[in-house]
N, C-alpha and C positions, 0 to 999 in steps of 0.2 A: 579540731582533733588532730593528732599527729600521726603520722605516717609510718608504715614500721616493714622492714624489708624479713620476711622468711625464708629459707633456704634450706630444703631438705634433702634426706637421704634416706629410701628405705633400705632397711637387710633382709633377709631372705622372705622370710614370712610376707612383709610387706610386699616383696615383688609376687610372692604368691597371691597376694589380696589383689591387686593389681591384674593382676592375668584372669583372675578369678571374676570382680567386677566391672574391670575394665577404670581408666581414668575419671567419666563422666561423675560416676557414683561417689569418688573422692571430693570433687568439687562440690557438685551438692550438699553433700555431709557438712565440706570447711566452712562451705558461705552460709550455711544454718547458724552453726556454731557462731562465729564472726557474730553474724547480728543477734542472737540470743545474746550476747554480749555488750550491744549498744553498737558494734562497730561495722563496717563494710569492706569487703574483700573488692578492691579495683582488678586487681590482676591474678589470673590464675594459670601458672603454665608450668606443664613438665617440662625438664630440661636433658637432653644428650650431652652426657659428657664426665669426667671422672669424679667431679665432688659433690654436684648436686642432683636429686630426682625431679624438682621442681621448685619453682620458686611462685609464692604471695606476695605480691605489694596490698597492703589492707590499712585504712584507716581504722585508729582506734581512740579511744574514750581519754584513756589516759595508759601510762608505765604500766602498772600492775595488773591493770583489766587485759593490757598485750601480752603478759608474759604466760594466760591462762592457755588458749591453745598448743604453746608449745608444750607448754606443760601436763595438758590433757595426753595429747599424739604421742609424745615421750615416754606416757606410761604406759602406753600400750606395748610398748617394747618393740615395736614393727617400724620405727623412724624415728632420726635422730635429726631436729631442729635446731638452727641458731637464727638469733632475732637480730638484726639492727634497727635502729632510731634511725629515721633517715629526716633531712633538714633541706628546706627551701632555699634560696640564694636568699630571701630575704632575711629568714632565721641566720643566716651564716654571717649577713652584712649586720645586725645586730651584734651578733657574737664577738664578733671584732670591733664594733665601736666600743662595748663593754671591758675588751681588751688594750684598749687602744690609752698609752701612760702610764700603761702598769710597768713593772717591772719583775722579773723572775730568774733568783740566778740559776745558772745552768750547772748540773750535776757535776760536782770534784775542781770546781773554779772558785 
């Protein structure tokens, strides 16, 4: 399964749900969600600071089975998520073998 970084922000409403539930009750809810999904939430933490409210590290199934939570949470209109694909050294030392004799010209040369 591959690994998939989340990074969110709530707006108002959400920091209302927040204060109202408190943190605990978020995480519960994610890591339901997550494995009704087939997948597993490793990390779960809020975050201080100006861009994000908290971040998931969560393994998932495949691409599209990951893009469903943010997709859920987003509609709710209380949090705005972006997802990354995140990759192991070994995935990346792959990457580059596959790379490795190609060629590609570079933009306006």
């Amino acid at each position: 399964m591959a690994r998939y970084l989340y990074q969110g922000r709530y707006n108002d409403d959400g920091c209302r749900g927040i204060v109202a539930e408190g943190g605990s009750g978020r995480e519960a809810e994610t890591r339901e969600l997550f494995a009704r999904l087939g997948g597993e939430v490793e990390t779960y933490l809020f975050a201080v600071g100006p861009d994000f409210d908290f971040v998931i590290i969560a393994e998932m199934p495949d691409t599209v089975t990951a893009i469903v939570p943010p997709l859920m949470a987003s509609a709710t209109g209380t949090v705005d998520v972006r997802t990354t694909l995140l990759l192991t050294p070994a995935e990346v030392d792959a990457a580059a073998e596959n790379a490795r004799g190609l060629s590609f010209r570079a933009a306006g040369t």
